[in-house]
N, C-alpha and C positions, 0 to 999 in steps of 0.2 A: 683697242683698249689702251691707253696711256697707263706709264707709269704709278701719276695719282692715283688713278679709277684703281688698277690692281689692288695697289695698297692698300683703299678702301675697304676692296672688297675682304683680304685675307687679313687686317686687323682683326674683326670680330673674332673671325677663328682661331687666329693665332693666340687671342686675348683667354678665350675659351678652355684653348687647350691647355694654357696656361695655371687657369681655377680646377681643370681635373688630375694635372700634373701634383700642384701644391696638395690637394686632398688626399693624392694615392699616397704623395708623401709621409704625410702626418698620420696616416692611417700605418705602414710601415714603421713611420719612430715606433709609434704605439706600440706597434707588435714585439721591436727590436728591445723597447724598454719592459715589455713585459716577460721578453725570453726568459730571466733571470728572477721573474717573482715567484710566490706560491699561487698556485691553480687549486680550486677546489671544485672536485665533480662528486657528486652523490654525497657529496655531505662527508668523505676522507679526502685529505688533504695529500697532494701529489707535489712535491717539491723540485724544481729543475733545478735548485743552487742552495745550498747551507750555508749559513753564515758559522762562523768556525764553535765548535760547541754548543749548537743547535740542531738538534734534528726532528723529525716528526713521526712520532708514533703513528703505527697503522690506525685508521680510526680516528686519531688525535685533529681538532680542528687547529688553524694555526693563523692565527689573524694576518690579513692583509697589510702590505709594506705600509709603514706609514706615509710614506711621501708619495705616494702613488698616487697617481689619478685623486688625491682629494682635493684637486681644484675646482671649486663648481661656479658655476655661472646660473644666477635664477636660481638655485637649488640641483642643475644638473651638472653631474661628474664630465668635466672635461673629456674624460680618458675610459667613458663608457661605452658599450659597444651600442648603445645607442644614441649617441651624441655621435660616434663616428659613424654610423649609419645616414642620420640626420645629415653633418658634412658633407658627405657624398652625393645622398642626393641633392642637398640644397646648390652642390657646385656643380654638378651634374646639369640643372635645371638653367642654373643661370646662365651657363656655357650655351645651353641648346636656344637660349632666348635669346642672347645676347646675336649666337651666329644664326638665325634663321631672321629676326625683328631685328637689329643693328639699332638702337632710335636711343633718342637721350632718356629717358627713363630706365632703360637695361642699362646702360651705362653708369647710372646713377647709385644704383643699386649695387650692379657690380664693384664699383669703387666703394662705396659703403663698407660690403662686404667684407673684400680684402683688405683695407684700412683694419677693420674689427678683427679680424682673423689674425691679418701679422700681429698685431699689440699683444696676444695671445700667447704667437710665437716670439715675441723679443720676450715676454714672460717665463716662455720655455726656456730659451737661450738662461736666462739667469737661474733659473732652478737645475739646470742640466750641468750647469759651471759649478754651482754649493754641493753637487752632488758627482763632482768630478766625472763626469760622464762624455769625456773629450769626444765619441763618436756622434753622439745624441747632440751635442753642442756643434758639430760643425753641420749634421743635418739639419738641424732648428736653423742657423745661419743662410745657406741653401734655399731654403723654402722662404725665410724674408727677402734676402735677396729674390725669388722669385715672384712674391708677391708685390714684391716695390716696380717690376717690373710690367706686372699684372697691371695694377693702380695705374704706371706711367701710360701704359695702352689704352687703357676703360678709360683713361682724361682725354689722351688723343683723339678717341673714338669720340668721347663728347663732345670736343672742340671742333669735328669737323662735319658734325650733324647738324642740318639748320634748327632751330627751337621750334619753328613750328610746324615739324616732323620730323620722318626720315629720310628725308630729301638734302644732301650735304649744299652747301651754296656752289650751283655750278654743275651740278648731277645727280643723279639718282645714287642711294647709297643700301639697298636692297640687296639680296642675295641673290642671284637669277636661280 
């Protein structure tokens, strides 16, 4: 196996593990930025941070941060546990297509994806900056940088795919 041929083969994956890297990411901020909210279980409000002269009576319901997760896309909350469910598996799915089928359509799509996903995160980056959130901002940063990286792979992988398969010009481009 030559150099190329390798490369061929370990792009997909490496592309791959790239879309479940960014997901565990953002799935993480989420968490890291919700450490600090109010939780509500049973219908009493459980507080992990006060803001100074604020507190929550037992029972007392206590509404939701404003800035929180009211980003929605379509109607769904960015920052819901089913929209990061969704993520996951959606990058989850692409990763397992992209490394077992290698073809321009997974590539396609992958690059799609991550295009749509960072624009999201440079979103985050600037809501995380108006909301002084220096840790939250350099991991929003981190994950585009990793998704521009993603993008620059899924292009690679495209370009080196013939169009009328997955057959790259010159060899097979298959998983064995």
């Amino acid at each position: 196996m030559t150099g190329r041929s390798a490369w061929r083969r370990a792009l997909p994956a490496a592309v791959g593990l790239l879309l479940v890297v960014c997901a565990a990411l953002v799935i993480i901020g989420v968490l890291i930025e919700r450490g600090g909210e109010t939780h509500t279980e049973g219908g009493v409000a459980a507080t992990t941070e006060h803001t100074e002269g604020e507190r929550a009576e037992p029972g007392e319901e206590r509404p939701p941060a404003e800035d929180a997760g009211d980003e929605t896309v379509v109607g769904i909350r960015l920052e819901s546990p089913a929209a990061l469910v969704g993520l996951a598996v959606v990058s989850v799915g692409l990763a397992v297509w992209l490394w077992r089928r290698p073809a321009r359509p997974a590539a396609g799509v992958v690059t799609v994806f991550t295009v749509a996903a960072g624009v999201l995160d440079v979103a985050e980056i600037s809501r995380q900056l108006a909301a002084d959130q220096t840790g939250l901002v350099v991991l929003a940063g981190l994950i585009v940088l990793l998704r521009l990286v993603t993008v620059a792979g899924a292009v690679a992988l495209w370009r080196s795919i013939s169009p009328a398969g997955s057959a790259p010009a010159g060899g097979r481009m298959g998983v064995g």
